[in-house]
C-alpha positions as CSV (number, residue, x, y, z in Angstrom):
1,X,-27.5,38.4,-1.8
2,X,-27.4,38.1,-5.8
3,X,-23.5,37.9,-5.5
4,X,-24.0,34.8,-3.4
5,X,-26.6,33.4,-6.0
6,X,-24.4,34.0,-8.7
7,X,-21.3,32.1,-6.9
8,X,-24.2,29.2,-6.2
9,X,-24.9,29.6,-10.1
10,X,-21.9,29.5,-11.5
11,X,-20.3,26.5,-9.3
12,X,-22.3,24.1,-10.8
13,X,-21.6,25.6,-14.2
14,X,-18.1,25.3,-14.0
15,X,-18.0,21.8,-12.9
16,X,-20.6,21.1,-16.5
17,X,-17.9,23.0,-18.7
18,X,-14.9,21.2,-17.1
19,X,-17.0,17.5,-17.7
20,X,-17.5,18.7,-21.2
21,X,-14.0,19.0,-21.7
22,X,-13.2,15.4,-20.8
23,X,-13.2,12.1,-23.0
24,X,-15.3,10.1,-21.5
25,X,-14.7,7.2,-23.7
26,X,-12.3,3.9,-22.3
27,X,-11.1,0.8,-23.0
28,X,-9.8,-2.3,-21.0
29,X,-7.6,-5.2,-22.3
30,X,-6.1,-8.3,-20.6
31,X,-4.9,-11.7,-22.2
32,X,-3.3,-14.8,-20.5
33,X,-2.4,-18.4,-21.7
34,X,-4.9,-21.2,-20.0
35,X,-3.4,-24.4,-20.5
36,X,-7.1,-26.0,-21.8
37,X,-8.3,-26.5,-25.5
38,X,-9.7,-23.1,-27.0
39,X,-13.3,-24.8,-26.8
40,X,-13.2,-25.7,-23.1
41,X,-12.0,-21.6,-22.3
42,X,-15.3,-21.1,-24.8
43,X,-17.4,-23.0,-23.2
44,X,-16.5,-21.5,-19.7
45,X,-16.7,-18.2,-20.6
46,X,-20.6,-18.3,-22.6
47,X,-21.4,-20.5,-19.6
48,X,-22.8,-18.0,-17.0
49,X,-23.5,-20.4,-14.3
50,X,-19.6,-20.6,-14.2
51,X,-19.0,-16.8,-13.6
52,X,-19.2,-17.2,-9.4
53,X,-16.4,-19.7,-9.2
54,X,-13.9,-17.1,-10.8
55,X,-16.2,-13.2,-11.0
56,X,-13.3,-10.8,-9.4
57,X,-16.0,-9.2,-8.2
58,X,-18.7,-11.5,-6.7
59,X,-16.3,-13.3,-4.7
60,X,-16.8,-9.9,-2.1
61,X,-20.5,-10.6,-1.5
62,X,-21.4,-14.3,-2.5
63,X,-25.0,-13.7,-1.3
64,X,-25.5,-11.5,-4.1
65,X,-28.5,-12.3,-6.2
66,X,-28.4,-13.9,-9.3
67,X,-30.9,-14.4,-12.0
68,X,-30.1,-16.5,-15.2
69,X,-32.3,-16.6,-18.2
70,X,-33.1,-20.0,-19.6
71,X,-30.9,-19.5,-22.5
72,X,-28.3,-18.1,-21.0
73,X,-25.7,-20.0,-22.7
74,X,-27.4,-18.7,-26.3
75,X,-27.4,-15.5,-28.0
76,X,-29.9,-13.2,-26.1
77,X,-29.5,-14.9,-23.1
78,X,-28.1,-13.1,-19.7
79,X,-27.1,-13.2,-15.8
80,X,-28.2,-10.6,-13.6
81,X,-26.7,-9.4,-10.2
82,X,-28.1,-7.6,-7.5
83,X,-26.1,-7.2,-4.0
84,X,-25.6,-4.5,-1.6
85,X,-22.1,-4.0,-2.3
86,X,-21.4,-5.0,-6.0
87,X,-24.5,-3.1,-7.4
88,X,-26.9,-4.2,-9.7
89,X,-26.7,-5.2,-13.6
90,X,-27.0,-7.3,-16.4
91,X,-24.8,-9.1,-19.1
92,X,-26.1,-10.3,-22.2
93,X,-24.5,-12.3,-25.0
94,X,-24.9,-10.4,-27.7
95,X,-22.8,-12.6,-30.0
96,X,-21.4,-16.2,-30.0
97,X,-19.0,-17.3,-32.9
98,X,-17.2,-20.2,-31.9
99,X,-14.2,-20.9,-31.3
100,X,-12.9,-17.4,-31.5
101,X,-14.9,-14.5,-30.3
102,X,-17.8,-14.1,-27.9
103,X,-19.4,-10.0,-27.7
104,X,-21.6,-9.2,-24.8
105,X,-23.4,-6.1,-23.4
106,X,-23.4,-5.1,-19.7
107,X,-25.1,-2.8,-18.3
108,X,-25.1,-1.3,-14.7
109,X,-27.9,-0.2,-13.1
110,X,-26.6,0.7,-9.7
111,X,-24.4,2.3,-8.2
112,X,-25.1,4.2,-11.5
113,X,-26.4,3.4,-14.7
114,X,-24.4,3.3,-17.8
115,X,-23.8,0.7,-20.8
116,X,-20.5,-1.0,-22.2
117,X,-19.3,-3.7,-24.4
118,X,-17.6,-6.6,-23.5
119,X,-15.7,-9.0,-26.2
120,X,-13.7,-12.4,-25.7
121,X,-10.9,-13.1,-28.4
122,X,-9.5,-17.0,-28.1
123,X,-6.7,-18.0,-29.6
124,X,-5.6,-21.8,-30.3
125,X,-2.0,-22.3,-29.5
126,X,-1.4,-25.9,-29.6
127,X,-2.4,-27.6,-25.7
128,X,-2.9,-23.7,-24.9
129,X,-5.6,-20.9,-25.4
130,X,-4.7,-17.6,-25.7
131,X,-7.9,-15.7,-24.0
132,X,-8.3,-12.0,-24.4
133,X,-10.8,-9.7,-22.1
134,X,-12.2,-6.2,-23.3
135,X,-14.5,-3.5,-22.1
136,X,-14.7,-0.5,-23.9
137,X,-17.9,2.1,-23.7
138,X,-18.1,6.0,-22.3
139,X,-18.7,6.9,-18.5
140,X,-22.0,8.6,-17.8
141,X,-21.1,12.5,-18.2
142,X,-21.4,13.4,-14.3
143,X,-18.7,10.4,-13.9
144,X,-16.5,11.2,-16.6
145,X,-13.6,12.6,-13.8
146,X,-13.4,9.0,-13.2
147,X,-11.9,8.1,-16.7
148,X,-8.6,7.7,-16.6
149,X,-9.0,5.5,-13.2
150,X,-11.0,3.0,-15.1
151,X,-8.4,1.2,-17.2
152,X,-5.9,0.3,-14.4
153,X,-8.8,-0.7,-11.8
154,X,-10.2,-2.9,-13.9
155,X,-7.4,-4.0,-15.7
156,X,-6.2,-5.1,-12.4
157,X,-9.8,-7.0,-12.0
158,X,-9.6,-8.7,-15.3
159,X,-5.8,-9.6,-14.5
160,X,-7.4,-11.5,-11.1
161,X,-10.6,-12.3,-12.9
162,X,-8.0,-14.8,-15.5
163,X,-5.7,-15.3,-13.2
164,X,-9.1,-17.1,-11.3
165,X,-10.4,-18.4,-14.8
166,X,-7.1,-20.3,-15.2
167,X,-7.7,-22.2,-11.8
168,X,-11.3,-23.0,-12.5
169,X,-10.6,-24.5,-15.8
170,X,-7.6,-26.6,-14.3
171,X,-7.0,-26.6,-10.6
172,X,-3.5,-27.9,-11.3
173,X,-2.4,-24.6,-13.1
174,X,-0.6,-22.3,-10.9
175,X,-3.6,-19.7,-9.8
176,X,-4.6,-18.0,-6.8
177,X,-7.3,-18.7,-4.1
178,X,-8.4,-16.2,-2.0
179,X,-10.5,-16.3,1.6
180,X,-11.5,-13.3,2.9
181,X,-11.1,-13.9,6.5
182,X,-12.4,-10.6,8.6
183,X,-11.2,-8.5,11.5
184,X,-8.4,-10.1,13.8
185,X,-6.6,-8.3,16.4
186,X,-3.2,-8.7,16.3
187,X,-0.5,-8.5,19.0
188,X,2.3,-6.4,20.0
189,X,5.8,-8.5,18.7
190,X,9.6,-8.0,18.3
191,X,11.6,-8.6,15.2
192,X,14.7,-8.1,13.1
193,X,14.4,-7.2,9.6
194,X,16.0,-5.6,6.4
195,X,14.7,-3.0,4.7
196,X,13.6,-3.1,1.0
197,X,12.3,-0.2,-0.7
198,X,11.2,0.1,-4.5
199,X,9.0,-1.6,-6.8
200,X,7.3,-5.2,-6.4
201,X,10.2,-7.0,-8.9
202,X,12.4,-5.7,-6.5
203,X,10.7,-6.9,-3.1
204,X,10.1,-10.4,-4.9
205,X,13.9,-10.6,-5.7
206,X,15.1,-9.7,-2.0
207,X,12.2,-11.6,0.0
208,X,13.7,-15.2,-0.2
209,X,17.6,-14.1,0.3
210,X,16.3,-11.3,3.1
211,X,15.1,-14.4,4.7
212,X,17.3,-17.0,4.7
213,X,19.8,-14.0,5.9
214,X,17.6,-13.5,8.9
215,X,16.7,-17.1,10.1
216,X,20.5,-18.2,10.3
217,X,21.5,-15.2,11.9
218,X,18.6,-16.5,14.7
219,X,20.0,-20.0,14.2
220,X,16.5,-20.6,13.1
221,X,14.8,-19.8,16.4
222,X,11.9,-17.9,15.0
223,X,8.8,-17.6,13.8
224,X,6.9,-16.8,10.7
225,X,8.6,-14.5,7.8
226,X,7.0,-11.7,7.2
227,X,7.1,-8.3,5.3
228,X,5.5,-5.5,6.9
229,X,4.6,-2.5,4.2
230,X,5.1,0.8,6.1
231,X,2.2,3.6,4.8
232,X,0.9,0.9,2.5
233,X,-0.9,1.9,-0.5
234,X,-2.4,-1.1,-2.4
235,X,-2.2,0.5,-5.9
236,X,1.2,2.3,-5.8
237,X,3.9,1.0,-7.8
238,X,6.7,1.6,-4.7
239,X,6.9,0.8,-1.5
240,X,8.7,1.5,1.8
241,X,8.9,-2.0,3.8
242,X,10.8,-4.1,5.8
243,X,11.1,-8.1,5.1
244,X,11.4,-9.4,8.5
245,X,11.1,-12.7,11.4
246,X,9.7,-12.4,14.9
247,X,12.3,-13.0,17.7
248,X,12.1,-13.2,21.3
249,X,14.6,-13.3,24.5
250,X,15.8,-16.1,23.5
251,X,16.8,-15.6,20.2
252,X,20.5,-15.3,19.9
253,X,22.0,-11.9,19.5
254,X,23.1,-10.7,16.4
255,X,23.9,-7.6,14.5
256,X,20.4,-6.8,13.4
257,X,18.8,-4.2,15.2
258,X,15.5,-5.3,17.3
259,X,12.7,-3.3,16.4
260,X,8.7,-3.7,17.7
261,X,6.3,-4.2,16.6
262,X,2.4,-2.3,18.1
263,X,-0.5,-4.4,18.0
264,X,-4.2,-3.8,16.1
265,X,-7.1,-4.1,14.5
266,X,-6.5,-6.2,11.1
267,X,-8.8,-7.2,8.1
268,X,-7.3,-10.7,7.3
269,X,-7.4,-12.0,4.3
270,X,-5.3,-15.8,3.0
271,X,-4.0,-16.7,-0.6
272,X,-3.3,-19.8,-1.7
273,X,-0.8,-19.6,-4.8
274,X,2.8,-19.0,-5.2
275,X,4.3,-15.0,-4.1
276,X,3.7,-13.5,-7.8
277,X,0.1,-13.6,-7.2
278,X,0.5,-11.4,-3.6
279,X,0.1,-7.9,-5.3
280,X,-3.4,-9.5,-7.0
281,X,-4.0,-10.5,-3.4
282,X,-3.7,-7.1,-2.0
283,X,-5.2,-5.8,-4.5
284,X,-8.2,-7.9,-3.8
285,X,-7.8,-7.4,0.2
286,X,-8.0,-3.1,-0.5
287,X,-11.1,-3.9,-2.9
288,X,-13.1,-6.0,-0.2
289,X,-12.4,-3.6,2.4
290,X,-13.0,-0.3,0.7
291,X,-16.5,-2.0,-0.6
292,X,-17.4,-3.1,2.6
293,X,-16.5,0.3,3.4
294,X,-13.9,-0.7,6.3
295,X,-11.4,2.1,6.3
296,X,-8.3,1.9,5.9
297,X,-5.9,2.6,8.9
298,X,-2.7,4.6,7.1
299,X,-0.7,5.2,10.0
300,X,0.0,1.5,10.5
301,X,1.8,-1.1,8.6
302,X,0.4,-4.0,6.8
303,X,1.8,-7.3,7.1
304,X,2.4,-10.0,4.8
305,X,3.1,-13.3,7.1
306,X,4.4,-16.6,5.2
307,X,3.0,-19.5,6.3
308,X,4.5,-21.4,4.0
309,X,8.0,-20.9,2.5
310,X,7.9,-20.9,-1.1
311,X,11.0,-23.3,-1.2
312,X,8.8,-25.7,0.8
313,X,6.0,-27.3,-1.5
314,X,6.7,-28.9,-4.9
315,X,3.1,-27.5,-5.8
316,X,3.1,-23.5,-6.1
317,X,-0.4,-23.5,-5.6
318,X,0.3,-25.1,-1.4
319,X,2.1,-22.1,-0.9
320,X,-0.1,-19.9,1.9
321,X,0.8,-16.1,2.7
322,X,-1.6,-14.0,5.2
323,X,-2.1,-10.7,4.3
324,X,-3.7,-8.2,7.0
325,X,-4.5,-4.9,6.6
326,X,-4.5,-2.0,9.0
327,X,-7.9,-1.0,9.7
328,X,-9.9,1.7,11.9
């Protein structure tokens, strides 16, 4: 009996000695040019009625509840949150120094409390604003495993989060839009494809030429493009896929191999905005589902359906791709 009381003792010790051992300490960075003068970025950002038209994060649960202060645009004032699925908080403006530098203090209260500080850098460049996003602060000690995830999770959320800014402050500038759609069951279909395996530059560089390939080999008798992402994993940096077009009996024969595809349950998700913005949009799409807690369906492809062909509309931000992902 005491040998199993020690092993129930010194468990929980272990995994205190290993936290102690970790940093928790991190820091987040992300800049991008916004075609606006430096004081309408400023205003935007110490404007916290404007945070739901471009949050990375609200935009999963737009009910969420939020509380402004009446000075919320002054020193001292804040926004809170509180939702089901993006937690609760607070961020305050600790700070205002126009037209270069805002500081802030957020703090989280669930799904765990903890403290940071966030700090806005703007930069005048002529028409342009150079606007920089920062977090920096120490994970609670129980979380401190979680560390090293922080920086490219949100980094990837402030990337989107600009990306989103950018488009709110002029709907002209090439940005993304994103409607979460919901679960769709899709339908058993053939196709030919080409396989294209590697990193995102290379999938962008083969899509269009892949493509065209494809559609005159079918003498244009098919349907929508499409790339379908075999054992998709949202955050990896390579990927095993296949850029492909539907065909059916009547589509000439050719030398490409006719491959099918099986049918399923799909979260479906649209963006609006030309194909550099697609791996924000998965991104995005893996986010929504994994805090809505829809799991993720590994043994399936995702698909990546073109709507639109980027060749097509003179404005980038016209361009429409449908992104579904695999779910159980």
């Amino acid at each position: 009996m005491w040998i199993i009381l020690l092993i129930a003792l010194a468990i929980p010790l272990a995994l205190v000695a290993y936290l102690a051992t970790l940093d928790g300490r991190f820091r987040v960075r992300r800049s991008l040019e916004i075609e606006a003068p430096v004081e309408t970025v400023f205003a935007a950002i110490v404007d916290f009625k404007s945070w739901p038209e471009w949050s990375p994060w609200l935009m999963h649960e737009p009910e969420t509840t939020l509380v402004y202060s009446d000075d919320y645009q002054q020193e001292g004032g804040y926004y809170s949150w509180d939702g089901k699925v993006v937690g609760a908080g607070r961020l305050t403006h600790l700070k205002i120094s126009p037209p270069g530098t805002i500081n802030q203090q957020i703090e989280f209260t669930r799904p765990f409390k903890s403290t940071s500080q966030v700090n806005w850098e703007f930069e005048s460049r002529g028409a342009q604003t150079l606007v920089s996003w920062e977090m920096s602060g120490s994970m609670p000690f129980l979380f401190r495993f979680m560390t090293k995830r922080m920086e490219p999770m949100i980094g990837r959320d402030y990337v989107l989060g600009l990306a989103l800014l950018k488009g709110y402050i002029d709907g002209t500038a090439s940005h993304p839009e994103i409607a979460f759609i919901g679960r769709q069951q899709l339908e058993d279909f053939s196709y030919w494809s080409m396989p294209c395996n590697g990193n995102l530059r290379q999938l962008e560089a083969a899509r269009q030429p892949a493509i065209e390939a494809l559609t005159a080999a079918a003498l244009g008798k098919t349907g929508l493009a499409l790339t379908l992402y075999h054992r998709f994993d949202p955050l990896a940096s390579e990927y095993r896929a296949e850029i492909a077009i539907p065909v059916s009996d009547s589509t000439p024969a050719s030398n490409y191999t006719r491959r099918e595809f099986t049918g399923g349950s799909y979260f479906h998700m649209t963006l609006s905005g030309d194909h550099s913005f697609i791996p924000l949009g998965w991104y995005a799409l893996s986010c929504h589902c994994r805090m809505h807690r829809i799991k993720f369906d590994r043994s399936r492809p995702a698909l990546e359906i073109y709507q639109t062909s980027p060749t097509d509309p003179s404005d980038g931000n016209q361009i429409i791709t449908a992104l579904y992902l695999p779910i159980k």
